[in-house]
N, C-alpha and C positions, 0 to 999 in steps of 0.2 A: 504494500500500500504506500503512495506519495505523500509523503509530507504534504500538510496544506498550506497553503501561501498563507503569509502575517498579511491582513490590510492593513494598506499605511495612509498614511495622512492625504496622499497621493491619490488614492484609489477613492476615497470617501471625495473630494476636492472634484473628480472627473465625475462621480455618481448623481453629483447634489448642482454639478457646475455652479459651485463657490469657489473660491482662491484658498491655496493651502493656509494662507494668513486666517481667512475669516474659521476656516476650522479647528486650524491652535486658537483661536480667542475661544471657540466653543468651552474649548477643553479649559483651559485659562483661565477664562475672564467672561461668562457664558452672558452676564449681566450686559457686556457691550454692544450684544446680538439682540434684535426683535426677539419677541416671542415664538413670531411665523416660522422666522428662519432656526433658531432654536430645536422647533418640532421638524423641522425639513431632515435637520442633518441627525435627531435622534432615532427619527428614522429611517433615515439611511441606515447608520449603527446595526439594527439589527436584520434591516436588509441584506446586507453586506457578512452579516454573524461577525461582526467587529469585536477583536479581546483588545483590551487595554494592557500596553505596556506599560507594568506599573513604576518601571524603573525609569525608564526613556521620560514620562511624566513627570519623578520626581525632579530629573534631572533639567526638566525644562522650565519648570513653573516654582520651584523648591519647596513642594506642597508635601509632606509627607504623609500626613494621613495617620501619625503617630499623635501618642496625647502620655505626657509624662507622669507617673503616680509616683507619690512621695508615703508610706504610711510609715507609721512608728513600728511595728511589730508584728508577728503574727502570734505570741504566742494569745495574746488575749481573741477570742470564740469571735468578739465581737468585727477584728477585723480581718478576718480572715472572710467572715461571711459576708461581709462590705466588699472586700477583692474579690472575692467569686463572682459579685452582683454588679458589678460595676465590668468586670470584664465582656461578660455575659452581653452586654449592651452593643458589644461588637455587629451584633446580625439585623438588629434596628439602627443604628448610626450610621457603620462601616468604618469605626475608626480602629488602629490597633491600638496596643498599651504597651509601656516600657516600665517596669516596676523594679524599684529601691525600695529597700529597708533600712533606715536611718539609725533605729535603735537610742532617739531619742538622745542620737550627737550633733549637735549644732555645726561642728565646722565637717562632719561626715556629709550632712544634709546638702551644704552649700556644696561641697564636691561633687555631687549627684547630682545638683540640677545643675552646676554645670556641665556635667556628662551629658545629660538630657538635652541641653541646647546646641551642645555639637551635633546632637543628632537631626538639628532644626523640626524638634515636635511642636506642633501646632498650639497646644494647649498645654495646662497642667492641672492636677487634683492634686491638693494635698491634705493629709488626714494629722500629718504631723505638727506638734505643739513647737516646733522651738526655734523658728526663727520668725520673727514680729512680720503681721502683714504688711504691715508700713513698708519695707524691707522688700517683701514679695511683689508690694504692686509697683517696685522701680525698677521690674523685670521686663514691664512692656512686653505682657506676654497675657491670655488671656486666661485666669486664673480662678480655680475655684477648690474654695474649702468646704470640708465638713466636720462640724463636730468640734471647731476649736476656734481662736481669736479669730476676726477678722473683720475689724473695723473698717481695712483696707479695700479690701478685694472682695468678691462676688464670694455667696457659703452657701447651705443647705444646712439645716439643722435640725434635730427634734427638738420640739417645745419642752426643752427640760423640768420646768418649772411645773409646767400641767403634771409629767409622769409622776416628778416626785409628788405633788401632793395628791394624786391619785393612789398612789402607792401608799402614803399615809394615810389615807380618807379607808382604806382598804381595811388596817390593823386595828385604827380608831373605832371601825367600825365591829368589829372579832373579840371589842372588848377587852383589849390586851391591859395589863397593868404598869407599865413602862412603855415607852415605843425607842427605838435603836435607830441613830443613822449612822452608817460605817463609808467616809468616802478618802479622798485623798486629797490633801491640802490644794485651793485652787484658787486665783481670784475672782472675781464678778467678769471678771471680759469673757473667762470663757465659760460656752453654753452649761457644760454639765456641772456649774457654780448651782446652777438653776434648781437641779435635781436638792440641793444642801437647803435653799431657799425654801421650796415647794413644801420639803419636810417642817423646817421651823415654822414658818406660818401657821400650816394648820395646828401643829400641837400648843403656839400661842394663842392661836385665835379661840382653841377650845379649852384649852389649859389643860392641856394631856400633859404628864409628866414626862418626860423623854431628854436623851444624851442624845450630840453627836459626838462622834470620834471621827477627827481629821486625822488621818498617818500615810506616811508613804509606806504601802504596804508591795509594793515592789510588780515587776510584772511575769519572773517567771512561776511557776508552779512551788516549788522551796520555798521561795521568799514569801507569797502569798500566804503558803499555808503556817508557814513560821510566828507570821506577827498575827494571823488569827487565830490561831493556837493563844497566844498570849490574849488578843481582846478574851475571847469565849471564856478564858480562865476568869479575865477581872470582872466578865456580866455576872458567872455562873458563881463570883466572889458578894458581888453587891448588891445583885436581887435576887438570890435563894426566895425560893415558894412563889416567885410573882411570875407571872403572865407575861413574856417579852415576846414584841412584833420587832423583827431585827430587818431593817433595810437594808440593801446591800448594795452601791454603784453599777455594778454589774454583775453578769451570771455567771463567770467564772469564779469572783468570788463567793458568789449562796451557794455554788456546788460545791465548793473547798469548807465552806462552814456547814453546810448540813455533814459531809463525811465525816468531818470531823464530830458531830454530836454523833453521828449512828456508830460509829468506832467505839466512842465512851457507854453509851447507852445500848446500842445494837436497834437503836429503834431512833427515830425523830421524837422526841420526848414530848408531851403534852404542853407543859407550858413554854414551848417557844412556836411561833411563828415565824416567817420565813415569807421574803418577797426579793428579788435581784431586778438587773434592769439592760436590756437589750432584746429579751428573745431570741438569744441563741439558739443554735442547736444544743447546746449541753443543758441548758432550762428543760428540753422538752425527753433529753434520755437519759436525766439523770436516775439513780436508783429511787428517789422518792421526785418524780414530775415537780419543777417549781413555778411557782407563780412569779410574775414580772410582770413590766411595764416593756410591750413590744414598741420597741422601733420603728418598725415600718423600713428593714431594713434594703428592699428590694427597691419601695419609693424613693426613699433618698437619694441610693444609687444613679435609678433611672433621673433623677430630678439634676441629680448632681451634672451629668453628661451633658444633657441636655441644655441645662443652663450652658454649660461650656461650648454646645455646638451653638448655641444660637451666636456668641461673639466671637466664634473663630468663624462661622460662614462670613456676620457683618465684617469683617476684618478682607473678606476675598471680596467684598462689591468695589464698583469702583468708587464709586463715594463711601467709604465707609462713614457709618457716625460713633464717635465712642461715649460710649455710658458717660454722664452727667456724673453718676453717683452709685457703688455697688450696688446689686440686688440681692437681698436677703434672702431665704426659700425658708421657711419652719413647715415642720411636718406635724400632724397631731400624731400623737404616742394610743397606744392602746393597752387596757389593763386587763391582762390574760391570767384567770384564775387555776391555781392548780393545787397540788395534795399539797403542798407548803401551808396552804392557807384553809386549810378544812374550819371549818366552824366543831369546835369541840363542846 
């Protein structure tokens, strides 16, 4: 069997009788062409069974069609199932993805995206906390966060603030005789500050009694289960016989503190309740199912790209216009009941 001829720029030019000029703009700069002519030459394309050189294109236009991710880690459930969902977007955008793990090193991160720039990627995501947006949006680059500061640059967020006090509203509700928030020291710029907030409110507003514990409780599995080994000792020190609804920032850690009570107990013991926050996958396979405050982790995702293609298309018009002022995206959270929180 013959090889089959490549069409080239050439062949579609003689088909459509346009100039090979007006067909690299198609390809190009498609905004500089009618509408009419626009549909003339797309279908040509599949008259012809036109494949696209995807190299000869980049090489011509320096359009790669890459989009650079920056996250913190994967050991946390939470982003790992964010990069699944986020890559996944590949077959509705058509963009690929270049992915860095930072590990929460600031001048590791700045090495990376510059990596990612050599590679002239269109866009970037980033999940990671450590280098200020102020910083990111003098990249001149169309950029979007999630999940962390970003006063600067375009983000996508859960409404932290609703989850936690949903998640409170939850415990308050169960009757508990203490309520627990366990998170990691943060300021107010970023979103999951919200989750700290959401909690105090309601136990102020109703005069529930309740702790938060701020700690940097670390991110791999050891370190995690280490310093909550130590809280669960001080709860299990200071409220003997009471009723505790223990919040948790997210589901890695209620998984690491329920094991930790069924270890000691062999069982999830009566008076604790139990809420985390993401909706992981480990929320829903843990030994005892836990209750949390879902994400929305698929929407974000899709929310996050999308925001990003809308300002890398505006960026290929020929007029482009650039954002006035970032756009925000909040996502509502959802409160997903499970055995953590059985009413006893």
């Amino acid at each position: 069997m013959g090889r089959k001829k490549n069409v080239t720029f050439n062949d579609i030019a003689k088909y459509t009788h346009f100039s090979k000029t007006t067909i690299s703009r198609y390809f190009n700069n498609p905004d500089s062409l009618t509408l009419e002519n626009q549909e003339i030459i797309a279908k040509a394309l599949v008259d012809l069974d036109y494949k696209e050189n995807k190299v000869a294109r980049i090489l011509a236009n320096g359009k790669t069609e890459f989009i650079g991710i920056i996250i913190p880690n994967l050991s946390l459930h939470y982003y790992s199932e964010m990069l699944d969902k986020i890559l996944s977007t590949y077959e509705q955008f058509g963009y690929k993805f270049l992915v860095f793990i930072g590990n929460e090193n600031e001048e590791t991160e700045r090495r990376y995206i510059e990596e990612l720039l050599a590679y002239k990627i269109e866009g970037l995501i980033i999940l990671s906390h450590t280098i200020p947006s102020k910083e990111l949006s003098g990249l001149q680059l169309p950029i979007v966060t999630i999940e962390r500061e970003d006063k600067y640059v375009c983000s996508v967020n859960t409404d932290n603030y609703m989850g936690g006090y949903q998640a409170t509203n939850l415990l308050a509700r169960l009757g508990c005789d203490i309520l627990i928030h366990i998170n990691s020291p943060s300021n107010e710029a970023i979103p999951a500050y919200g989750r700290v907030k959401g909690f105090s409110d309601l136990c102020n507003e109703r005069q529930i009694p309740h702790e938060i514990i701020l700690k940097e409780i670390g991110i791999t599995y050891e370190s995690m289960q280490g310093h909550l080994k130590i809280i669960l000792n001080d709860l299990e020190h200071k409220y003997t016989k009471k009723k505790k609804g223990v919040f948790l920032s997210n589901d890695s850690q209620a998984n690491i503190f329920l094991n930790l009570l069924i270890r000691k107990y062999g069982s999830l013991p009566d008076d604790y309740l139990i809420i985390g926050f993401d909706d992981s996958p480990v929320s829903r396979e843990a030994i005892i199912p836990i209750s949390t405050i879902g994400q929305q982790i698929d929407k974000i995702a899709y929310e996050a790209v999308s925001l990003l293609v809308e300002q890398m298309d505006e960026r290929k018009k020929r007029r482009p216009v650039p954002l006035k002022e970032p756009i925000h995206k909040v996502v509502t959270p959802i409160l997903i009941r499970r055995e953590t929180t059985e009413k006893m």
